[in-house]
C-alpha positions in Angstrom: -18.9 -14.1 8.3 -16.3 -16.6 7.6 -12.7 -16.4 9.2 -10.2 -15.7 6.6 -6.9 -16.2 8.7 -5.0 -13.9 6.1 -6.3 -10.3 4.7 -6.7 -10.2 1.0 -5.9 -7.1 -1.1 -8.6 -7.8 -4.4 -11.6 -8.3 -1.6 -10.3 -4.8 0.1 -10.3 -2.7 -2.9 -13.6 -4.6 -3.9 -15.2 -3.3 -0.1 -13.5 0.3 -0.9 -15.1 0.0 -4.3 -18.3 -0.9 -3.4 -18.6 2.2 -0.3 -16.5 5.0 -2.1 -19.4 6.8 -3.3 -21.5 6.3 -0.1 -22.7 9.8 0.6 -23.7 10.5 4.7 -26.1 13.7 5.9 -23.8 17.2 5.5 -25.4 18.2 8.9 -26.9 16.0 11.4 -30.5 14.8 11.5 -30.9 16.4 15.0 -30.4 20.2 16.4 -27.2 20.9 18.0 -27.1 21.9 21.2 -25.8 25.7 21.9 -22.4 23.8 23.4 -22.3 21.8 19.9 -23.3 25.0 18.1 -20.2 27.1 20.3 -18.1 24.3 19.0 -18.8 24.1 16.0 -18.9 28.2 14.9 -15.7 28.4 16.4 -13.7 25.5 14.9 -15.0 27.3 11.6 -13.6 30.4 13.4 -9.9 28.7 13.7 -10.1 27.6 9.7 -10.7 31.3 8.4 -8.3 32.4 11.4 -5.7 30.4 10.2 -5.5 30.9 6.5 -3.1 33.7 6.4 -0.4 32.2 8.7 -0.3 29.2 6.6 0.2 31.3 3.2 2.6 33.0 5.3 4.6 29.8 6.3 4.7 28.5 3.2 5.8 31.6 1.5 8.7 31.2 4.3 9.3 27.5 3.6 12.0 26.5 1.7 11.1 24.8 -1.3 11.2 20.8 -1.7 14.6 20.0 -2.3 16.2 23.0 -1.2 18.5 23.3 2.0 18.9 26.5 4.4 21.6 26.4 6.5 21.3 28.1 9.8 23.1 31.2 10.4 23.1 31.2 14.0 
């Protein structure tokens, strides 16, 4: 590979271009281990878990553009 001393924007989008619709394995080739499988089940855990309080904090969030000033 040759040294190219500065980076150059068409030959990055070109590399993006050429590995954007590279598709990997969904799950990997091997079996997880029960620690890997523990990890895994409850990181999906959190996700469902955390749904509501983020529909609740941004129910509570002012909208863009808007200012709340504190009451305290």
């Amino acid at each position: 590979m040759a040294h190219r001393s500065r980076p150059s924007l068409e030959r990055a989008l070109r590399q993006i271009e050429r590995h954007a619709f590279e598709v990997g394995p969904v799950l990997p080739s091997w079996r997880l281990t029960p620690v890997e499988q523990r990890l895994l089940d409850g990181t999906a855990t959190v996700v469902t878990d955390i749904q509501p309080v983020a529909t609740t904090l941004h129910q509570a969030a002012p909208t863009v553009g808007e200012y709340r000033l504190s009451t305290r």
